[in-house]
py3Dmol code that shows the C-alpha trace and the ligand (Angstrom):
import py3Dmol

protein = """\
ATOM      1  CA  UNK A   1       0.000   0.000   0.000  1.00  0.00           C
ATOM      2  CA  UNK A   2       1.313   3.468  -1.521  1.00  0.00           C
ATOM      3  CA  UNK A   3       0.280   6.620   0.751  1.00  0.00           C
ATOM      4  CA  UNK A   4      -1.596   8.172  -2.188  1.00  0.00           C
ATOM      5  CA  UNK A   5      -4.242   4.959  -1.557  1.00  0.00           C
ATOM      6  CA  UNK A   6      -3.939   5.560   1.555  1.00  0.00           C
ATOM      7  CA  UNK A   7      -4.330   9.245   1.427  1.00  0.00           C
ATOM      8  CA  UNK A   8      -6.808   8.647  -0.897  1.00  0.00           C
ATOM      9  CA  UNK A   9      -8.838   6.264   1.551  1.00  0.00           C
ATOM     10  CA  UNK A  10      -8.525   8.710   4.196  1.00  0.00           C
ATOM     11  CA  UNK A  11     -10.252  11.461   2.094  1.00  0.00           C
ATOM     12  CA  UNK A  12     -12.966   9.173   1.115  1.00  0.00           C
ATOM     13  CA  UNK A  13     -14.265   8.517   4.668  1.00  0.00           C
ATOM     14  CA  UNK A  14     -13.965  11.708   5.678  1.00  0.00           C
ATOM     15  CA  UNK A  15     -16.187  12.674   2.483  1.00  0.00           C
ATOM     16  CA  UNK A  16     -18.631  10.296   3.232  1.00  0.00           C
ATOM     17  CA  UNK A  17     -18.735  11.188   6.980  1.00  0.00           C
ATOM     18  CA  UNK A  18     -18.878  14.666   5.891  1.00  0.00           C
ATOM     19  CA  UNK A  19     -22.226  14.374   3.613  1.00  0.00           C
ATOM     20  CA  UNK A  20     -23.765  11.743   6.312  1.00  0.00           C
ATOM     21  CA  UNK A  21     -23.191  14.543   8.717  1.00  0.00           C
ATOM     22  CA  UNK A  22     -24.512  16.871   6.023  1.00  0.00           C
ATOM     23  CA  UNK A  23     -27.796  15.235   5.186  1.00  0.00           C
ATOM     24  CA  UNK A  24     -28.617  14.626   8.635  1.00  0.00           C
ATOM     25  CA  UNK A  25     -27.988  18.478   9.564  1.00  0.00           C
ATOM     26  CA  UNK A  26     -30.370  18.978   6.616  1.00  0.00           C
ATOM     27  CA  UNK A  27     -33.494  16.673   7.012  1.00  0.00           C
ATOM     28  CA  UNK A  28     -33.393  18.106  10.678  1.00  0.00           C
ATOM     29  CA  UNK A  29     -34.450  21.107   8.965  1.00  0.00           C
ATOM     30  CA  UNK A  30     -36.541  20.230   6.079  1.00  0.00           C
ATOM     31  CA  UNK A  31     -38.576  17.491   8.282  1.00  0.00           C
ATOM     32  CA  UNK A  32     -39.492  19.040  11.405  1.00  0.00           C
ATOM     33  CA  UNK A  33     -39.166  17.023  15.125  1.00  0.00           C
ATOM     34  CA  UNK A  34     -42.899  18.094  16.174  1.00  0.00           C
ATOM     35  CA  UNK A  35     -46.147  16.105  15.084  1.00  0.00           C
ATOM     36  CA  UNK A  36     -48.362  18.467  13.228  1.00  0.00           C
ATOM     37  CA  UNK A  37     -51.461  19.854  14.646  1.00  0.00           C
ATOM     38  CA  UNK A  38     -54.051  18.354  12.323  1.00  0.00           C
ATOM     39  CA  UNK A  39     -52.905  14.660  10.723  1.00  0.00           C
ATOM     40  CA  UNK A  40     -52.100  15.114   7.248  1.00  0.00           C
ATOM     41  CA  UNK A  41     -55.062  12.530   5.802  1.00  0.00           C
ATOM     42  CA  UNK A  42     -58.537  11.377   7.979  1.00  0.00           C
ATOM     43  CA  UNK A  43     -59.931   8.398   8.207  1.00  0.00           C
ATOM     44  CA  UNK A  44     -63.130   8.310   6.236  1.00  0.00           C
ATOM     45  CA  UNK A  45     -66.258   8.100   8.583  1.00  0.00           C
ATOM     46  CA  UNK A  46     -64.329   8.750  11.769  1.00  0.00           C
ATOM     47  CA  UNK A  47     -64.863  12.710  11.464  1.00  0.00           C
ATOM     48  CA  UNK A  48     -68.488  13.724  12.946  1.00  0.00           C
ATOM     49  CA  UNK A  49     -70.614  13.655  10.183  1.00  0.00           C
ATOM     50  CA  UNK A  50     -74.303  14.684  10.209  1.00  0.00           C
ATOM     51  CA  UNK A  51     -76.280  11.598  10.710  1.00  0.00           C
ATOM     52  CA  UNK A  52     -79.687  13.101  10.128  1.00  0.00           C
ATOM     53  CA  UNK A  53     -79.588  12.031   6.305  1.00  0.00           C
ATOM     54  CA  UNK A  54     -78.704   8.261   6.971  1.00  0.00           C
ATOM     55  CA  UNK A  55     -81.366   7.826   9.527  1.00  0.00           C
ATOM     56  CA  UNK A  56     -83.895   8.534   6.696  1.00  0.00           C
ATOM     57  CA  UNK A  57     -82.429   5.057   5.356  1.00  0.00           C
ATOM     58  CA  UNK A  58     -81.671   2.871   8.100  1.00  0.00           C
ATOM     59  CA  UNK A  59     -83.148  -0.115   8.986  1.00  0.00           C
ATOM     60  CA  UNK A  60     -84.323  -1.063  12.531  1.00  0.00           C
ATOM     61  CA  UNK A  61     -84.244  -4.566  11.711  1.00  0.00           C
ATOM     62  CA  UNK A  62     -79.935  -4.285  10.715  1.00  0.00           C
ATOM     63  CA  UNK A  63     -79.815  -2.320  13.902  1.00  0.00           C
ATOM     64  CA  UNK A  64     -81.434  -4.835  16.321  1.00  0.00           C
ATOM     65  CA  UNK A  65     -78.883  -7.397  14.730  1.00  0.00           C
ATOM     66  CA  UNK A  66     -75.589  -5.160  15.082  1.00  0.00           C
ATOM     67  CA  UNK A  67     -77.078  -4.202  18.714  1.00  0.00           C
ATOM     68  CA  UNK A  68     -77.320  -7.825  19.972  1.00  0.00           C
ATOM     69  CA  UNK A  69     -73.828  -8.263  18.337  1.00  0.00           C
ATOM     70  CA  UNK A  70     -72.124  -5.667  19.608  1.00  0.00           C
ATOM     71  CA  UNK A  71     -73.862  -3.854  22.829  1.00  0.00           C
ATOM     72  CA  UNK A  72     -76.074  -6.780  24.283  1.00  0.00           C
ATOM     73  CA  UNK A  73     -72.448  -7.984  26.087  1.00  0.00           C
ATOM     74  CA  UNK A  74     -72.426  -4.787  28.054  1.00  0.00           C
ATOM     75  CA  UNK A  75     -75.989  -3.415  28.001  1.00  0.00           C
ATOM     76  CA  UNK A  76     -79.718  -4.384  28.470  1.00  0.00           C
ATOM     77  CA  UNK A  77     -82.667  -2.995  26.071  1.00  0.00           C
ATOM     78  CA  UNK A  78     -85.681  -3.593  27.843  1.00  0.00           C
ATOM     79  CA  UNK A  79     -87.265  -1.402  30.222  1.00  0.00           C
ATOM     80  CA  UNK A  80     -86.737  -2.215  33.657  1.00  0.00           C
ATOM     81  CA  UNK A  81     -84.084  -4.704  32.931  1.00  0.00           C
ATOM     82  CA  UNK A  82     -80.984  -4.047  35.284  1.00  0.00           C
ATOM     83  CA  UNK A  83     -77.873  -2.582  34.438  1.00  0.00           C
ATOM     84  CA  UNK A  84     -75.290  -4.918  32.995  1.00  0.00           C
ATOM     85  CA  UNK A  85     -71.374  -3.652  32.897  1.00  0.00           C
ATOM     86  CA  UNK A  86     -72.748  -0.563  31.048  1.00  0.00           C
ATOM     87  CA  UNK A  87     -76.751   1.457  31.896  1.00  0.00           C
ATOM     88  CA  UNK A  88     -79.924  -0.148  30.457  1.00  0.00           C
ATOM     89  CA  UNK A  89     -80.460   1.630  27.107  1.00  0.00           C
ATOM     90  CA  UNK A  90     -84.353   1.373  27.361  1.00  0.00           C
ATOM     91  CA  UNK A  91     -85.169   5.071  26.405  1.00  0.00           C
ATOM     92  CA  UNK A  92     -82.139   6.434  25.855  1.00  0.00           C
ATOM     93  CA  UNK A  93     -82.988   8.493  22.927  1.00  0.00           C
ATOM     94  CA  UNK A  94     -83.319  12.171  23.960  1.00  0.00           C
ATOM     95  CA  UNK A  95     -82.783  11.398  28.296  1.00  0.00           C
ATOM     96  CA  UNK A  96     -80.001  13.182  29.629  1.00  0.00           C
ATOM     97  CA  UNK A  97     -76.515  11.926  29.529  1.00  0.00           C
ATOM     98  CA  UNK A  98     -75.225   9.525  32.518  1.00  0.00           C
ATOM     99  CA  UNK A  99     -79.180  10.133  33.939  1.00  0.00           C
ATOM    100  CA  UNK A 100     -79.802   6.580  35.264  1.00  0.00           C
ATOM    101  CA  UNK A 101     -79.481   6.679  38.927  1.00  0.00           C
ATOM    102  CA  UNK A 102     -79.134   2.942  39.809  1.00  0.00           C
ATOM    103  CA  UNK A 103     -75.992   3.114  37.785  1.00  0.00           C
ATOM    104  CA  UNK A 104     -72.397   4.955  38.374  1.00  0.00           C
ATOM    105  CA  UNK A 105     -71.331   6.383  35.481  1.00  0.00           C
ATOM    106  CA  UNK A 106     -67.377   7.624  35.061  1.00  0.00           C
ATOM    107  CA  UNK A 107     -66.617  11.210  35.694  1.00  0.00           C
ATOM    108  CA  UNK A 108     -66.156  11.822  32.068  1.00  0.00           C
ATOM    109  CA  UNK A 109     -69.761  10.967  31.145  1.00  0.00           C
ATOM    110  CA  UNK A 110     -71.218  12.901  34.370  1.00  0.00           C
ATOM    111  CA  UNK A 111     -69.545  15.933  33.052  1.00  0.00           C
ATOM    112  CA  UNK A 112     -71.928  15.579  30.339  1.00  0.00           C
ATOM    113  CA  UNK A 113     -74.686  15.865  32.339  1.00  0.00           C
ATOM    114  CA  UNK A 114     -76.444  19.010  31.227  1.00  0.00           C
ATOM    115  CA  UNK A 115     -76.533  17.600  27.651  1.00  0.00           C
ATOM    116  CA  UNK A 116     -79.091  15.219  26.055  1.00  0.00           C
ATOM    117  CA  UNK A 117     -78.510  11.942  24.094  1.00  0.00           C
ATOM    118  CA  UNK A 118     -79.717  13.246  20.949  1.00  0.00           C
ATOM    119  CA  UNK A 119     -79.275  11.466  17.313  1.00  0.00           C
ATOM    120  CA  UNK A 120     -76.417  13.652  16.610  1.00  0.00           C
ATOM    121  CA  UNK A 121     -74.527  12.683  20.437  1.00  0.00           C
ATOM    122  CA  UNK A 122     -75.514   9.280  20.027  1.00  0.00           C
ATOM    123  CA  UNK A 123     -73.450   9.256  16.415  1.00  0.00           C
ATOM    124  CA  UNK A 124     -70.716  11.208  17.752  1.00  0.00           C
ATOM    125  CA  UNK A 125     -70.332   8.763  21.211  1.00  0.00           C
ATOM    126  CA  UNK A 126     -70.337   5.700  18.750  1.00  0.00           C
ATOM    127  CA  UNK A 127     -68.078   6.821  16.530  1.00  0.00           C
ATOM    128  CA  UNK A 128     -65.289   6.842  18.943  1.00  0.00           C
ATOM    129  CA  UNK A 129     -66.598   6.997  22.801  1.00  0.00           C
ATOM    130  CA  UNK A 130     -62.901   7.749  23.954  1.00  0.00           C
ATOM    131  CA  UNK A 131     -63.348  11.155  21.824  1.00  0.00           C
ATOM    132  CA  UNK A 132     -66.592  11.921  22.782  1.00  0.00           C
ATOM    133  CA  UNK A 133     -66.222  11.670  26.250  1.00  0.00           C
ATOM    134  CA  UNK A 134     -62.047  11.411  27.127  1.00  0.00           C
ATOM    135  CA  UNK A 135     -61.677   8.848  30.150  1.00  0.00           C
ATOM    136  CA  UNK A 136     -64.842   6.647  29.694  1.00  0.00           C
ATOM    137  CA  UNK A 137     -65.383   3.298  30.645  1.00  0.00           C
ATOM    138  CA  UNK A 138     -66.779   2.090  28.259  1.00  0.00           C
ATOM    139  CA  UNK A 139     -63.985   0.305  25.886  1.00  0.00           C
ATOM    140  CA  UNK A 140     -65.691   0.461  22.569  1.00  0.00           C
ATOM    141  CA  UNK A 141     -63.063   0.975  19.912  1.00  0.00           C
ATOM    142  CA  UNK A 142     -65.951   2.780  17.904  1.00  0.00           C
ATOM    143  CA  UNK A 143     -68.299   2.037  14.785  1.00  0.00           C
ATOM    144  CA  UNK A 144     -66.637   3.780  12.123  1.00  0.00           C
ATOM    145  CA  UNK A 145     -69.369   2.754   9.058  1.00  0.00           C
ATOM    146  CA  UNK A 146     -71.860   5.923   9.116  1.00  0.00           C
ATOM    147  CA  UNK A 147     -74.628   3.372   7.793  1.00  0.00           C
ATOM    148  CA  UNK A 148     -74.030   1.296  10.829  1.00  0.00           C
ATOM    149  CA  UNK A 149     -74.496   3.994  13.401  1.00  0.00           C
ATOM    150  CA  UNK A 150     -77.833   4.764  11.903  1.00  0.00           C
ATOM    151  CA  UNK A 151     -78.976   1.432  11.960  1.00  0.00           C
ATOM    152  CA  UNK A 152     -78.116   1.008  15.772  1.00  0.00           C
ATOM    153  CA  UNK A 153     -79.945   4.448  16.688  1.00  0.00           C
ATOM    154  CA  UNK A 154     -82.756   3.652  14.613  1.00  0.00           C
ATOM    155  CA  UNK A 155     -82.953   0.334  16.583  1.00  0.00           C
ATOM    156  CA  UNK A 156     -82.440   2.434  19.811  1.00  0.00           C
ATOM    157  CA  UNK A 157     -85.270   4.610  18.778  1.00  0.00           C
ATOM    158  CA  UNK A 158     -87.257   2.106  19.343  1.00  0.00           C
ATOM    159  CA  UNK A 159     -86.633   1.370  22.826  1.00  0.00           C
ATOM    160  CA  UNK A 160     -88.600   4.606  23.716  1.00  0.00           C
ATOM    161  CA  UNK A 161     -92.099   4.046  24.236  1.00  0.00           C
ATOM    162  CA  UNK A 162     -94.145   5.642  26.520  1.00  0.00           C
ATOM    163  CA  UNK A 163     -94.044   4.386  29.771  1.00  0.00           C
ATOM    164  CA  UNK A 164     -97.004   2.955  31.475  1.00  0.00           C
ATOM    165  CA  UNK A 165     -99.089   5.930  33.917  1.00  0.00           C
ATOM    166  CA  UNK A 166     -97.767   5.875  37.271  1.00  0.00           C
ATOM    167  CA  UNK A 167     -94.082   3.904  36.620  1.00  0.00           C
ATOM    168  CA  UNK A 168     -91.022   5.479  36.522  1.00  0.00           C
ATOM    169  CA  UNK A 169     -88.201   5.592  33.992  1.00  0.00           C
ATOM    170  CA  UNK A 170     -85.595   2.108  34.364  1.00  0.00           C
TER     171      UNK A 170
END
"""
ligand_1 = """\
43
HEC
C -67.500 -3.473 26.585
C -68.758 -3.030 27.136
C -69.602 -2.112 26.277
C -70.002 -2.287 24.970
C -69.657 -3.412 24.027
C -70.880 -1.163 24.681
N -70.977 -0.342 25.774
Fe -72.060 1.353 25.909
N -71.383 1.685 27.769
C -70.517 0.856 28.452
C -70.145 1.471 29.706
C -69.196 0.907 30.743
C -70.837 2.711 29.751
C -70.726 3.771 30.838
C -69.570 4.659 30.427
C -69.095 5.648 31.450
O -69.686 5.759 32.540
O -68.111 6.324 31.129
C -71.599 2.809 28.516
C -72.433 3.876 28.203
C -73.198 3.957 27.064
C -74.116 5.024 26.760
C -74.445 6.217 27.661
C -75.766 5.921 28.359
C -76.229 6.943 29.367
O -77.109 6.590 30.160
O -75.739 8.090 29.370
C -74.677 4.747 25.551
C -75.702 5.584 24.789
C -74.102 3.503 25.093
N -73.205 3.048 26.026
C -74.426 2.899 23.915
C -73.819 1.727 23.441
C -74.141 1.115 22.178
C -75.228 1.588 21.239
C -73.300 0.048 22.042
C -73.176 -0.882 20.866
C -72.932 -0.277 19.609
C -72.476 -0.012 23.223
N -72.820 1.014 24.057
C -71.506 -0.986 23.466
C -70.054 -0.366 28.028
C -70.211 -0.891 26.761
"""
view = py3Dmol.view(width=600, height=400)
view.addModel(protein, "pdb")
view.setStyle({"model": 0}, {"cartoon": {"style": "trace"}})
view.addModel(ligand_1, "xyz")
view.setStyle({"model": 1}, {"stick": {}})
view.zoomTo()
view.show()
């Protein structure tokens, strides 16, 4: 070995440390260290979207079936029934949020108190309970099919008849 290779050599690592060192000083520039404050893409259905429009088209009967498959673990339908590991949803639609007394509801829902399941809440809550309501216990990833959510309030829409003179609600 001649000391021009060697020379040689020697420049070519320090080159190649040299634009290593170079590109790194640059990306830290171009790509920036924080996350950004609204994700770059959304996932389709999981941004509120009006529900008013699908209820014209959903079907109570698709509802009952997605409601027996996925809330029937966690919740009862009929009136009077008790509470399983989540309230009774008899009459739900349009009572006040975390309003049955027999059960105890997380702080997070309670601090909805002074608002109403309407259709709109009850879309929103489904879509992803963790955003609705931040710190709830109930660990539903979400139903993230628009058509789906519709179905299920339709179906829950239906758990609000009139009670009987005299008897009170649950
Ligand atoms: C794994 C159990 C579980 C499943 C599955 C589940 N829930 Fe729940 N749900 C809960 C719990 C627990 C609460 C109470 C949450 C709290 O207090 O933070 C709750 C609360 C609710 C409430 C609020 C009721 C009120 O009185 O304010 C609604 C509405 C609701 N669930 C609807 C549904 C629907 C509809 C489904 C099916 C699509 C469903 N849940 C599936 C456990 C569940």
């Amino acid at each position: 070995m001649n000391s021009v290779f060697l020379n040689k050599a020697a420049l070519a690592i320090v080159m190649s440390v040299g634009v290593a060192w170079f590109s790194h000083v640059v990306s830290d520039v171009v790509v920036p260290h924080t996350a950004p404050a609204k994700p770059a893409f959304s996932l389709p259905g999981l941004e509120n979207v009006s529900i008013q429009p699908y209820l014209a088209q959903a079907s109570v009967s698709r509802g009952a079936e997605l409601a027996r498959q996925i809330c029937a673990s966690c919740h009862a339908f009929k009136r009077g029934a008790s509470n399983g590991v989540g309230p009774n949803l008899s009459g739900v639609v349009g009572r006040p949020i975390a309003s049955v007394t027999s059960y105890s509801y997380s702080a997070s829902l309670r601090s909805l108190q002074n608002h109403s399941w309407t259709d709109q809440n009850l879309s929103d809550w489904l879509t992803a309970p963790a955003h609705f309501a931040p710190g709830t216990r109930m660990s539903l990833m979400g139903i993230p099919v628009v058509t789906q959510r519709a179905d299920i309030i339709a179906y829950l829409h239906t758990l609000t008849a009139p009670l009987p003179a005299g008897k009170n609600s649950q």
